[in-house]
C-alpha positions as CSV (number, residue, x, y, z in Angstrom):
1,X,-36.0,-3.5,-19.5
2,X,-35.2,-3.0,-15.6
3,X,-31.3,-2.9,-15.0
4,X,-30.3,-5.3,-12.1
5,X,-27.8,-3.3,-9.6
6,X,-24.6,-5.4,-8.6
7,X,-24.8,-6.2,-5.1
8,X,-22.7,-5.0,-2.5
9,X,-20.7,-8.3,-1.9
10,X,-20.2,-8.9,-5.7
11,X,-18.4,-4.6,-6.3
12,X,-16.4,-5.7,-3.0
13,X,-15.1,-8.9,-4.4
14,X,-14.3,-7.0,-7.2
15,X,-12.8,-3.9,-6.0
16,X,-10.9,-6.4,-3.7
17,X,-10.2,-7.8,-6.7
18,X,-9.3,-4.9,-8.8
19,X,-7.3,-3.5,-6.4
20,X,-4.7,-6.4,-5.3
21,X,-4.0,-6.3,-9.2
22,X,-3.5,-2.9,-9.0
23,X,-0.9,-3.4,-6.2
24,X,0.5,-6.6,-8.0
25,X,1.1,-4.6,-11.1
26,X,2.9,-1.2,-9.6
27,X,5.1,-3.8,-6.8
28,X,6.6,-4.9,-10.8
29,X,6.6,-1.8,-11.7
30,X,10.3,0.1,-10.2
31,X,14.0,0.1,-10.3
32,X,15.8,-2.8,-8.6
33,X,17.0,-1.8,-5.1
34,X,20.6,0.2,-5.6
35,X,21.9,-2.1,-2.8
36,X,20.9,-5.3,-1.5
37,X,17.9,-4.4,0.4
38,X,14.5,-2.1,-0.9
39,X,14.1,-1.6,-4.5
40,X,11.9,1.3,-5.9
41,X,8.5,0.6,-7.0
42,X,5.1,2.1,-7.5
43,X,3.5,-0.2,-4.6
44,X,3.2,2.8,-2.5
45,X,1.3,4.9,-5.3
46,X,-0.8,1.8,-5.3
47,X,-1.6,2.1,-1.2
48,X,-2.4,5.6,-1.5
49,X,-5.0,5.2,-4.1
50,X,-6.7,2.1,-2.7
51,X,-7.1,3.5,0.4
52,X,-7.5,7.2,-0.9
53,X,-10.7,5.4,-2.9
54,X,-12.3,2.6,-1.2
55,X,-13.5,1.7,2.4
56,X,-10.8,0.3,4.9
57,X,-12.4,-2.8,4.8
58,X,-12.0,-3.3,0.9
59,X,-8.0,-1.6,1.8
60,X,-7.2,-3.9,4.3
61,X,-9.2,-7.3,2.7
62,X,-7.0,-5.9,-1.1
63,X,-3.7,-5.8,0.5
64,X,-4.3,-8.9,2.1
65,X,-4.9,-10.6,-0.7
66,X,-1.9,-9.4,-2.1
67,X,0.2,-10.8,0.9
68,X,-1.6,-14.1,0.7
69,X,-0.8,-14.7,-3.1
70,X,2.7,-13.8,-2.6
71,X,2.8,-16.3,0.3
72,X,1.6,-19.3,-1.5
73,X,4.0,-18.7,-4.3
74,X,2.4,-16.5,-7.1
75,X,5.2,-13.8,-8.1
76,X,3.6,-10.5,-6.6
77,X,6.5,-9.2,-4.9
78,X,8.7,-6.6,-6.5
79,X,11.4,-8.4,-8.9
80,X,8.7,-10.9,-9.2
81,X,9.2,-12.5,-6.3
82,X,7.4,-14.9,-3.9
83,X,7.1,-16.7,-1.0
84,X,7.3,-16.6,2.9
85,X,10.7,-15.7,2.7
86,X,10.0,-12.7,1.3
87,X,7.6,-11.6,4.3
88,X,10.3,-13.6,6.5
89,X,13.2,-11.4,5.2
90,X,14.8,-8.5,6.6
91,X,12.4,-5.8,3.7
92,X,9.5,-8.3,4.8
93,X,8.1,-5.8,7.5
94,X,7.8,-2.7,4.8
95,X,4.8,-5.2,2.9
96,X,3.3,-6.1,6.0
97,X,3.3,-2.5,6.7
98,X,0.9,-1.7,3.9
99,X,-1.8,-3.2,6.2
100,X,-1.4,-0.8,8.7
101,X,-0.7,2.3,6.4
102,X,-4.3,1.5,4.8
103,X,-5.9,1.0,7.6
104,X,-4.8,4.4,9.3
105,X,-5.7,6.0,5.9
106,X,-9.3,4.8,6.0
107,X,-9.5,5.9,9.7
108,X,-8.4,8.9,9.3
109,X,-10.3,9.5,6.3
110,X,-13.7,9.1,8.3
111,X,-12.4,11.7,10.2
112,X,-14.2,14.0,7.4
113,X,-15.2,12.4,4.6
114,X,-14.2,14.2,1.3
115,X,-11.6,16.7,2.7
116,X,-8.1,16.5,1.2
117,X,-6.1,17.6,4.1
118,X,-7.9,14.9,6.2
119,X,-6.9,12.1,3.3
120,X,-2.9,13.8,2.7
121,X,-2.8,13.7,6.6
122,X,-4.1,10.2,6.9
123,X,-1.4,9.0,4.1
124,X,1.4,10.5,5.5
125,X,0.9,9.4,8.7
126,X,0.1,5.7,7.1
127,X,3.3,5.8,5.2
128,X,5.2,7.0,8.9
129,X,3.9,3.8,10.3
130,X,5.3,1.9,7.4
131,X,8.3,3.1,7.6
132,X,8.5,2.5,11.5
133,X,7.1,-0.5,11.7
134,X,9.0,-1.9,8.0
135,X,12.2,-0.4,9.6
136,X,12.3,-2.1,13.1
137,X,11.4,-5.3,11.5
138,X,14.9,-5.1,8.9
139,X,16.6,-4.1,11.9
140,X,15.5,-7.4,14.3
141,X,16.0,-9.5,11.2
142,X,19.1,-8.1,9.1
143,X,21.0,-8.2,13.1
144,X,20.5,-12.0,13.4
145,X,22.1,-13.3,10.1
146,X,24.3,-10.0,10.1
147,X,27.3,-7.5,11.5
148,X,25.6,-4.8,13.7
149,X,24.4,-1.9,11.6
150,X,23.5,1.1,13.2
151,X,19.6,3.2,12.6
152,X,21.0,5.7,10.8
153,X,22.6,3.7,8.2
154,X,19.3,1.5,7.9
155,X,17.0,4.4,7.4
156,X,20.1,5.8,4.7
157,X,19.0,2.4,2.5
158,X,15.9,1.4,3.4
159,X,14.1,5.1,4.5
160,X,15.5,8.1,3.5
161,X,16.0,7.5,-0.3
162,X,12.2,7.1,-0.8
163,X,10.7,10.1,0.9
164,X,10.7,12.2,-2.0
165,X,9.8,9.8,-4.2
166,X,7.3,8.7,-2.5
167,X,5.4,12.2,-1.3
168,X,5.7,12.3,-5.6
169,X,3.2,9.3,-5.2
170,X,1.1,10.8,-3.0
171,X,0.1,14.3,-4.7
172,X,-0.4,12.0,-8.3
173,X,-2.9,9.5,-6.1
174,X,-4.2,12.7,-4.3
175,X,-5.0,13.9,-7.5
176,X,-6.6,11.1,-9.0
177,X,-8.5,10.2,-5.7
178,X,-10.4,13.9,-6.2
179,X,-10.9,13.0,-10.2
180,X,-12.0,9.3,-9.2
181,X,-14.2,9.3,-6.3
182,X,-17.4,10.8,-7.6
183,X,-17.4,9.0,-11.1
184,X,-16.9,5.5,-9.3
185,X,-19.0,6.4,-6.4
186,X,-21.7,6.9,-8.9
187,X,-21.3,3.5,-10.9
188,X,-20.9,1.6,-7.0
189,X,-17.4,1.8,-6.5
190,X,-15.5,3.7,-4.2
191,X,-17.0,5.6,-0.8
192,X,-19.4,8.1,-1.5
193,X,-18.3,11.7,-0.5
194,X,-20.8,13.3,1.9
């Protein structure tokens, strides 16, 4: 009996599929924030591996997804939580950062397909862009409801406490990007490695 290969639109819908509940799952995964603003979650170990894995196009359609569900009102967000607000709010700009951290990722990964300092290079510059991009966001929106705070004291609570923590993310989904790729390239997921 002939086996019937999956088309290419039906392994994107899933890994697109797949991979928003990956990034569902490690957002409720974490420690609530030790202040009012960014609690500590997985959803960064979660970026690194979707982009470390698939194409920018499955990166970018996953985390998408993931924005748009917690939009409409399903509980995706860290601390199970929903809703425009959330996007809205002052942390709001680190989520909509994700899009741009996979999407520099995937770019830089087609730099060189397969090489690992290509892929570590292309995440930490991602998760820089997050960072900027999350961090001018709090600032514009924590300053209109709130007493000035200056850039130092915003990237003490919403930047600096996750650096570590979060290159601790990286090396694990560096590591299971090497041990992943082939065996899911081979089955029709993930890019092939030329």
């Amino acid at each position: 009996m002939k086996k019937e290969k999956i088309s290419p639109q039906i392994m994107t819908v899933i890994t697109v599929g797949v991979s928003a509940g990956l990034l569902v799952i490690c957002s409720w995964i974490g420690i609530p924030a030790i202040g009012p603003f960014v609690p500590f979650t997985l959803q960064t170990f979660a970026i690194f591996l979707i982009a470390g894995l698939f194409s920018v196009k499955e990166s970018m359609m996953a985390v998408t997804v993931y924005i748009a569900l917690g939009i409409i009102g399903i509980p995706v967000f860290s601390g199970f939580k929903s809703g425009i607000s959330v996007i809205l709010g002052s942390t709001g700009g680190y989520i909509v950062g994700f899009v741009l951290a996979v999407l520099i990722i995937g770019l830089l990964k087609k730099i060189k397909s397969g090489s690992v300092f290509v892929m570590v290079s292309g995440m930490i510059v991602g998760l820089m862009v997050c960072y900027i991009f999350g961090t001018i966001w709090f600032y514009f929106v924590y300053m209109q409801n709130n007493d000035p705070m200056g850039i130092l004291k915003i990237l003490s609570l919403c930047v600096f406490p996750f650096i570590i923590p979060d290159i601790l993310k990286m090396t694990v989904a560096v590591v299971l990007v090497e041990k992943l790729s082939l065996p899911l390239s081979k089955i029709g997921f993930a890019e092939q490695k030329s």
